[in-house]
N, C-alpha and C positions, 0 to 999 in steps of 0.2 A: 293652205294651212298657215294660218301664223304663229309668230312665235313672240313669248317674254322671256326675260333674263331675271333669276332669281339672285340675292348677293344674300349669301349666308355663309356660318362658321363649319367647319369642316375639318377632318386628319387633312393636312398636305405633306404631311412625309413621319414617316416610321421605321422605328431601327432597333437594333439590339446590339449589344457588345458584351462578350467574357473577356471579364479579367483576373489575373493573376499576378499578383506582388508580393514582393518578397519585403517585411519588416522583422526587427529586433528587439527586443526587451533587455536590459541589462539587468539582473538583480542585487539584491543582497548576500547572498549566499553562492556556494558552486553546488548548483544542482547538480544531484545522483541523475532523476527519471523526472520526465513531465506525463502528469497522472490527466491532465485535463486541458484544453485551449477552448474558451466559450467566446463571443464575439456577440456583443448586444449593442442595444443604442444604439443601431446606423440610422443615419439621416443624411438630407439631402435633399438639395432643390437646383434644379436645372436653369439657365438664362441663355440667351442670346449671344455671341462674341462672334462676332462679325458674319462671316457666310456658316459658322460651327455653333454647336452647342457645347456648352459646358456646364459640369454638374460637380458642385461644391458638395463636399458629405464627410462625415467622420464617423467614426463610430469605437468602440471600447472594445479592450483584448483584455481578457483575464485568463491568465493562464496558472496553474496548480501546477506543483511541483512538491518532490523531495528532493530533503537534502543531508548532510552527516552519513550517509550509509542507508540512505531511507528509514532513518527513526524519526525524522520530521517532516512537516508537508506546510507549503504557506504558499501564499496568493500575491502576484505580481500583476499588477493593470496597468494599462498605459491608454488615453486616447490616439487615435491616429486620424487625420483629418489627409483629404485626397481630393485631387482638380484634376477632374477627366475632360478632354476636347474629345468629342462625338463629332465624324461627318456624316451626318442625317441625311440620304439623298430624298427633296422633295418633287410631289411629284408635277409633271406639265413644267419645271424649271422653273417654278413660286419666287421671288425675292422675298428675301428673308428681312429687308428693313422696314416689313409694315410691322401695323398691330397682329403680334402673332402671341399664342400660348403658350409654354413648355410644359410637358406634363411627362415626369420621369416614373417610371416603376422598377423596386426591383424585382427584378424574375427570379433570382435566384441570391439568397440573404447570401450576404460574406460569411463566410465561413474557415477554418483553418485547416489546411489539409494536408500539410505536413512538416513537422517539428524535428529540430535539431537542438542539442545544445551544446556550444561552443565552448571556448575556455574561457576565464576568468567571470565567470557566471553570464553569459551571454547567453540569449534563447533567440535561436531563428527559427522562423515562421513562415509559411506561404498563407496569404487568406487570397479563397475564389469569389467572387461576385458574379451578378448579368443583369445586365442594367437595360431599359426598356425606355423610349425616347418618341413622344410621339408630339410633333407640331401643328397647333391647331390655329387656324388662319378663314381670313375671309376668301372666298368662293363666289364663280360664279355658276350658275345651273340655266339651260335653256331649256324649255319644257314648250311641247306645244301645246297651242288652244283654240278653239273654237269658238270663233265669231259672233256663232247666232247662239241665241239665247234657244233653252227649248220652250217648246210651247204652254202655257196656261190650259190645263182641263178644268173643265169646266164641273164643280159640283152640285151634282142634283141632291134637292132633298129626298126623300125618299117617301110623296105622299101616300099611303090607297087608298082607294074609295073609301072604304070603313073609318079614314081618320078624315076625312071632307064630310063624309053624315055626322059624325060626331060636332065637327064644327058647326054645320048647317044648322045642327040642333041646338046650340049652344047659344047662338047669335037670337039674340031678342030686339024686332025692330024699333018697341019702342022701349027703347032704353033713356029715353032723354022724356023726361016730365016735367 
């Protein structure tokens, strides 16, 4: 049996990470209660840094609140932008300084999962993310093959008698005058 080598693009390594950080918002006021923390706009795109991935991203914290006694309520946002190093194990031990792909997903949007507020109007915050890492690179495949060709069948038309009378009759010998 022999063999070819295919060179094509392929996952060579895939990963996932949860995270958990802790940020801040100062405000204007000394919030009473925080009524709301919403978390939009994440974005992000993954590159190369040396043997790691790293994946640049930010996204917006708007947070609701009262304040005075809770007879008022306003909105406090901040963007917050974040630099993750991922170690992506690839697989067969791939070098990572060819042409390769990054292709980041999140699994799980940031979100905020639990609120504090400090003195002098300060709001701390935990947001959770899970970030999803998959690198895609050139490959090789070995596939066996075979040699021999198969055979050519051979096609018959499918005369009957009934369609060679119909000919025989058809044909006029003296067709040339």
């Amino acid at each position: 049996m022999a063999y070819k080598e295919i060179v094509t693009k392929a996952v060579i390594g895939k990963g996932k990470k949860y995270f958990k950080n802790n940020y801040s918002i100062e405000s204007t006021d000394n919030p009473t209660t925080v009524l709301g923390c919403w978390v939009i706009n994440h974005k992000f795109k993954g590159y190369k840094s040396g043997d790691k991935i790293g994946v640049d991203g930010s996204f917006d914290v708007n947070i609701w609140y009262s304040y005075e006694n809770d007879s008022k309520t306003t909105v406090v946002n901040k963007k917050f932008d974040y630099n993750d190093l991922l170690n992506v194990k690839t697989r067969n031990d791939v070098d990572l300084t060819g042409d390769t792909d990054i292709i980041v997903r999140s699994l799980k949007q940031p979100t905020c999962s639990k609120v504090n507020i400090l003195e002098n109007g300060v709001i701390n915050f935990d947001i959770e993310k899970e970030l999803g890492v998959e690198i895609v690179g050139e490959t090789k495949m070995k596939i066996a093959i075979e040699e021999e060709e198969d055979p050519w069948d051979e096609i018959d038309d499918e005369v009957t008698e009934e369609i060679e009378k119909e000919i025989e009759n058809s044909v006029t010998e003296d067709y040339i005058k």
